[in-house]
C-alpha positions as CSV (number, residue, x, y, z in Angstrom):
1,X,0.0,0.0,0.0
2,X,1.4,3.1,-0.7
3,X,1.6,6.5,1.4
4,X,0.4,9.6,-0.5
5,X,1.4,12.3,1.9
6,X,-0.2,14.9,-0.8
7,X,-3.6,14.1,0.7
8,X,-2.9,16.0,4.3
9,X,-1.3,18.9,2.4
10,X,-2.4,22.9,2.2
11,X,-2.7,24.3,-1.4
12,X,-1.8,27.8,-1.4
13,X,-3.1,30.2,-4.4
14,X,-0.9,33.0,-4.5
15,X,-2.0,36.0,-7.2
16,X,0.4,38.0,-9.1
17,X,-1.2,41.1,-7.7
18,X,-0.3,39.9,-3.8
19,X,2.6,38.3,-4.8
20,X,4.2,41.7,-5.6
21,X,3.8,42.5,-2.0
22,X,3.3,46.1,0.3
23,X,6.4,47.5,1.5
24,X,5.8,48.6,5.2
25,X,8.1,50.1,7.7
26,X,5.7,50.8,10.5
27,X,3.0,48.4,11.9
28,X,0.1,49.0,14.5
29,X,-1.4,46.2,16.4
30,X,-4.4,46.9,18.5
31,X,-6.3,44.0,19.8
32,X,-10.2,43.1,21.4
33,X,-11.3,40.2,23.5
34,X,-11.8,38.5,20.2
35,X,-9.2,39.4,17.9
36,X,-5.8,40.9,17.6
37,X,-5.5,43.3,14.2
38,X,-2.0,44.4,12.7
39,X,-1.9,47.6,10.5
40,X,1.0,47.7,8.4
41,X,1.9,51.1,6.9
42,X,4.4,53.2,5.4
43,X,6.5,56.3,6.9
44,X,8.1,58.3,4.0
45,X,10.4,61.5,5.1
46,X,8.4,64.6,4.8
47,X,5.4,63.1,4.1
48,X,3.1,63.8,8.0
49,X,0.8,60.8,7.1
50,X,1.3,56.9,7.2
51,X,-0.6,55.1,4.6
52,X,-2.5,51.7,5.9
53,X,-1.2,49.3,2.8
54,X,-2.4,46.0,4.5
55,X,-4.6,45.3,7.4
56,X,-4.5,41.1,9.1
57,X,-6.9,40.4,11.8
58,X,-6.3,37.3,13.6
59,X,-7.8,35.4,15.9
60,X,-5.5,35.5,19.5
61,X,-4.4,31.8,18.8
62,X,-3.4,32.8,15.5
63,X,-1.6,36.0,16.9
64,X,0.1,33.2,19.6
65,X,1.2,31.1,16.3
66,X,2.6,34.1,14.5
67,X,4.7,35.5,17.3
68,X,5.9,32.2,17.4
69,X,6.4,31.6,13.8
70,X,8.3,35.1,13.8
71,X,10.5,34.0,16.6
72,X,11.7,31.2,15.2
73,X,12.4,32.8,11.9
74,X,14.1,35.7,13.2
75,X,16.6,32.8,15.1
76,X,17.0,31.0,11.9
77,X,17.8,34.2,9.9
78,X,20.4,35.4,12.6
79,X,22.1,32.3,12.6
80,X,22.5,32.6,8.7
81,X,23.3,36.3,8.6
82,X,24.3,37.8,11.9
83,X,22.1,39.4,14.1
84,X,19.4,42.4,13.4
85,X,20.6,45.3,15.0
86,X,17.4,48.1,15.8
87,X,19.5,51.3,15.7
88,X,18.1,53.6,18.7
89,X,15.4,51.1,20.4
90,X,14.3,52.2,23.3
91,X,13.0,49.7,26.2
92,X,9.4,48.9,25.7
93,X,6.9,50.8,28.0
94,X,3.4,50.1,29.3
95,X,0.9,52.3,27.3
96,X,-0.4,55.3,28.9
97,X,-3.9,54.8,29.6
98,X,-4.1,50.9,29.2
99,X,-5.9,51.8,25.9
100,X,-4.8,48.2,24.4
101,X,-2.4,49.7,21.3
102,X,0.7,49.0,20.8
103,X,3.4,49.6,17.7
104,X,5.7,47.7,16.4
């Protein structure tokens, strides 16, 4: 008998449009009791807006997965290339207010 392993596996469609991508250099992530939601944007110099060019809501397990999934990459990219240096980060404070926002 013969194992197809193709059964248990995920098609993904990606379109040429999406595939292109959305450059983003600034990303918001406010959350609910219910879901987490990530705006990514774009900062240009001398421009006094950020543009919203994608907007993910997950579920807060999903969230949990991604954080993890990012971790993990970030470990495997340092190992290949050095680590990511974040020129000028400050240490990470509670937000005033507890208004649930955070940026990242």
């Amino acid at each position: 008998m013969e194992n197809n392993q193709n059964n248990n596996q995920l098609q993904i469609e990606l379109s040429p449009e999406v595939a292109q991508g959305q450059y983003a250099n600034f990303a918001i992530i406010t959350h609910s009791s219910s879901d987490f939601i990530v705006d990514f944007a774009r900062i240009l110099p001398g421009v006094p807006k950020a543009q919203v060019k994608s907007r993910v809501i997950l579920a807060p397990e999903h969230a949990k997965r991604l954080l993890q999934a990012l971790q993990e990459n970030i470990v495997r990219y340092e190992r290949a290339y050095g680590q990511i240096k974040i020129p000028n980060q400050q240490p990470r404070t509670a937000t005033p207010f507890n208004i649930g926002k955070g940026e990242a």
